[in-house]
C-alpha positions in Angstrom: -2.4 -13.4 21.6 -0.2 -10.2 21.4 -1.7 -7.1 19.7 0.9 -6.8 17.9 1.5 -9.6 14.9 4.8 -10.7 13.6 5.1 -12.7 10.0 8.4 -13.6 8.6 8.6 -13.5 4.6 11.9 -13.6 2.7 13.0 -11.5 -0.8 12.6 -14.6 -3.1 15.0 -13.7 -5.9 12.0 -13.4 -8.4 10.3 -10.8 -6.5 13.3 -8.4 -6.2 15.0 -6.2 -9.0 18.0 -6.4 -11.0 19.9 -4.4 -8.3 19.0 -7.9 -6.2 16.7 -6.2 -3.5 13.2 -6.3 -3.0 10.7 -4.5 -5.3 8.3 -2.0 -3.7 5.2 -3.6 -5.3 6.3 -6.8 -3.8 6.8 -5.5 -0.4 3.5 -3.4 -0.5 2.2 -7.4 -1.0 3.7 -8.5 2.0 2.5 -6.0 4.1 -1.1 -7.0 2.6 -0.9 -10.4 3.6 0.7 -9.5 7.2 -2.4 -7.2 7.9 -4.9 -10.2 6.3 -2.7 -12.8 8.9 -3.3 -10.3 11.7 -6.9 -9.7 10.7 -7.7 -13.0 10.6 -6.2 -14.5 13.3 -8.4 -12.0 15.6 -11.5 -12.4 13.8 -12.0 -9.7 12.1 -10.2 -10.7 8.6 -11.0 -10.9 4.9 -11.9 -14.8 5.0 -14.9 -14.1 7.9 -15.9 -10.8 6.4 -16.7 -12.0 2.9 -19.2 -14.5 4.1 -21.3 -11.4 5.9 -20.4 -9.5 2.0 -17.8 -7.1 3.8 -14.5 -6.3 2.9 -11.5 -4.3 4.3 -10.3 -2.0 1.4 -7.2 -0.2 1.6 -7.8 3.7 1.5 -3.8 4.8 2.1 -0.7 3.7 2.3 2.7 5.1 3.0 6.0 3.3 2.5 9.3 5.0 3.8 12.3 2.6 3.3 15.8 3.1 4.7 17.0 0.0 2.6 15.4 -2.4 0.7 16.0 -6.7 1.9 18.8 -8.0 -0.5 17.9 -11.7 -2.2 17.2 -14.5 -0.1 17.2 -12.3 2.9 14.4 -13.3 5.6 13.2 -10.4 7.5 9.9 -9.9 9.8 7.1 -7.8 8.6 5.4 -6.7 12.2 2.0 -4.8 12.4 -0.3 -3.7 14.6 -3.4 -1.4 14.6 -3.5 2.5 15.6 -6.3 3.6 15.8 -10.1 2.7 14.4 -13.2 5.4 13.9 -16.4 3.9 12.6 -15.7 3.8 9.1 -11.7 3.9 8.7 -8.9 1.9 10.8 -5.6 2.5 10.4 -2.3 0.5 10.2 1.0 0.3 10.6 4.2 -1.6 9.9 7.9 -2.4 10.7 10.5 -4.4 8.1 12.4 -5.9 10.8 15.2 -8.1 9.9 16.1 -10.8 12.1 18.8 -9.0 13.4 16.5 -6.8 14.7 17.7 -3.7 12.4 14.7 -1.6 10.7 14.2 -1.5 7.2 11.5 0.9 7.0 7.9 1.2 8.2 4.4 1.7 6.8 1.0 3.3 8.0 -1.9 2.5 6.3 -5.7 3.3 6.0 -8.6 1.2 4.9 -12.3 1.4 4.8 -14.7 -1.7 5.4 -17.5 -1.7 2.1 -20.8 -3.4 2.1 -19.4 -5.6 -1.2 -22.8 -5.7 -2.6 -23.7 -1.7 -2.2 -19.8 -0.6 -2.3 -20.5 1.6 0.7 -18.8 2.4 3.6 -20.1 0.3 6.5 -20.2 0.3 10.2 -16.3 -1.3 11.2 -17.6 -1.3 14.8 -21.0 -3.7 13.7 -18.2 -6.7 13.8 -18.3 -8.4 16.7 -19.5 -5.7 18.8 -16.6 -3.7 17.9 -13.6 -5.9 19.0 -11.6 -4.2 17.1 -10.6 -2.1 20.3 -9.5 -4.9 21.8 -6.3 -4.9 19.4 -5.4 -1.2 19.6 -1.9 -0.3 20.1 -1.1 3.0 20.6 2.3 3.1 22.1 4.5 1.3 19.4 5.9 3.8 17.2 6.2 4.5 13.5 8.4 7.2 13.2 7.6 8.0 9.7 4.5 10.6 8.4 1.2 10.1 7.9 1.4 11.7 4.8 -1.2 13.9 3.2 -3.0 15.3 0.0 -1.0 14.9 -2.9 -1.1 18.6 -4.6 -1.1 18.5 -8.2 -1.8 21.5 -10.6 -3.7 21.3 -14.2 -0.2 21.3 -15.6 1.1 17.8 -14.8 1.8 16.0 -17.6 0.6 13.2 -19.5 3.0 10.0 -19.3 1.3 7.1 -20.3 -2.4 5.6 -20.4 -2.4 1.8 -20.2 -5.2 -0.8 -20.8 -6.6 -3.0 -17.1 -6.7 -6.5 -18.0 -7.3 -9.8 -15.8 -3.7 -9.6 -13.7 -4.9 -6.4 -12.8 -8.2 -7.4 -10.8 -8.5 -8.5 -7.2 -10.4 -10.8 -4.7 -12.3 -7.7 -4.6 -13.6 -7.2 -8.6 -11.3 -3.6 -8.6 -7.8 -3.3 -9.9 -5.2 -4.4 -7.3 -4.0 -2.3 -4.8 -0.4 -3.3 -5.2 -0.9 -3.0 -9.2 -1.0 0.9 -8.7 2.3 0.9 -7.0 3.8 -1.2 -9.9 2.1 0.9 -13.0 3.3 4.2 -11.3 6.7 2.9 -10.8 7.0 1.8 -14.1 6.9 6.0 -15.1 10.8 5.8 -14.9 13.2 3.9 -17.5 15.8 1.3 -16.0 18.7 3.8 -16.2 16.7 5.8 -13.3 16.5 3.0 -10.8 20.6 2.2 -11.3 21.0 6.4 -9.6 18.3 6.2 -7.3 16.6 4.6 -4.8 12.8 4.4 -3.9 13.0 6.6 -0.6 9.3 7.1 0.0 6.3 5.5 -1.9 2.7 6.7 -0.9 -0.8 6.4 -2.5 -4.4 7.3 -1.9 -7.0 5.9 -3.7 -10.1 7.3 -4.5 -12.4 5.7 -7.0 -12.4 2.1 -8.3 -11.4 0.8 -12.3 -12.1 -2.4 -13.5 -10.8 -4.6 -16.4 -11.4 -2.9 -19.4 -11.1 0.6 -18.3 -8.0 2.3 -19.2 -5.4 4.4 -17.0 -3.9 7.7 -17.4 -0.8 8.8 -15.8 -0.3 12.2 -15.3 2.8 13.4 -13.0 4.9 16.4 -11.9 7.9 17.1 -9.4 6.6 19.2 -6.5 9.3 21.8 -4.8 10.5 19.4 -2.8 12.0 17.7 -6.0 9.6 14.8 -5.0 7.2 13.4 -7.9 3.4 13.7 -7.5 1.2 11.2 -9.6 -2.5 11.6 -11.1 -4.3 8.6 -11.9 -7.2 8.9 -14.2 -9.9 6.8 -15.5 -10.9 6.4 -19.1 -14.2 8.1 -18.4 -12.7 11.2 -16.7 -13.5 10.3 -12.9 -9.7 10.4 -10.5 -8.8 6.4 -9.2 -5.9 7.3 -7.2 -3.1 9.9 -6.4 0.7 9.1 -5.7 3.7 10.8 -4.5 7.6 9.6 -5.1 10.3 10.8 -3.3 14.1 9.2 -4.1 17.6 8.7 -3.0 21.1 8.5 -4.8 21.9 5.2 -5.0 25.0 4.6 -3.0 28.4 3.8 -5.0 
């Protein structure tokens, strides 16, 4: 079995936007399931873990898109993974159309909880640590890592929303791909027909639950890139974003 996976999807007309390409949120899901498939298929995925009440839970993600698959497009969304330390692994990915062009890429990092404590637990107690076995470190991803999202106490307030049942994954927290949709969702229709999505990235800190409620605080940094603050009804940080964008082309 190759280290690295390969899993073709296609931009179903219903998941893309009304400029007919794919939305972010809906590619952030893809590359979810491709890293499940991969897991999986090498013993080490989400199916196998929840019977021993472990759970992979994503930690970071970056996005960095070039262009986004039109409509019924079918493109390839490869990934392999970096690197692994005893509590973190991370992972990365290439939207590959068939035609072999890129589309972008991703890097990733998750954690793997005790789901009963929610604790950080041992990644190298599966299996004896076979996850080494799957390690690719000479395919690139020519995009950054990314790194703290720097926000000041001056950010402001956009919007606080109610967590309801859509919201809440396999997992019993709010979706990771939720967060990418609700921060999105910060800037009217008119925004998204002048620019594109150039860079998406998120780190997520704390857990919400259905019933909580969301803040949304954000601020453009110097690089005319947005920063995003996500806060919990009760005060505690869930998750920081940062946005960057691109004219739309005429």
């Amino acid at each position: 079995m190759d280290k690295v996976g390969k899993y073709e999807f296609m931009a179903e007309p219903f998941h893309c936007d009304f400029s007919g390409r794919l939305f972010m949120g809906h590619l952030g899901n893809h590359m979810l399931n491709a890293a499940d498939f991969h897991s999986s298929a090498r013993g080490f995925g989400m199916k196998y873990l929840m019977s021993i009440h472990r759970s992979w839970v994503l930690s970071r993600l970056a996005i960095e898109m070039t262009e986004m698959p039109q409509q019924y497009t079918r493109f390839n969304v490869e990934t392999w993974v970096e690197s692994a330390m005893r509590y973190f692994t991370s992972r990365n990915f290439a939207v590959v159309g068939d035609d072999g062009r890129a589309y972008g890429y991703g890097r990733s990092i998750w954690a793997m909880i005790d789901t009963e404590s929610r604790q950080p637990t041992d990644i190298y107690a599966i299996d004896n640590g076979a996850i080494d076995n799957w390690i690719v470190q000479d395919k690139p991803c020519p995009i950054d890592k990314g790194g703290r999202v720097k926000m000041t106490d001056g950010a402001e307030l956009v919007r606080t929303i109610d967590i309801y049942y859509n919201d809440v994954d396999i997992n019993g927290h709010i979706n990771s791909v939720k967060y990418i949709e609700h921060v999105l969702d910060l800037w009217p229709l008119d925004w998204y027909r002048e620019h594109a999505i150039r860079r998406f990235e998120i780190a997520y800190v704390a857990e919400a639950h259905a019933g909580d409620q969301l803040s949304f605080y954000r601020e453009a940094d110097a690089d005319g890139a947005y920063c995003i603050r996500i806060v919990r009804s009760d005060g505690t940080e869930c998750c920081r974003s940062k946005v960057s964008f691109t004219p739309v082309s005429e």
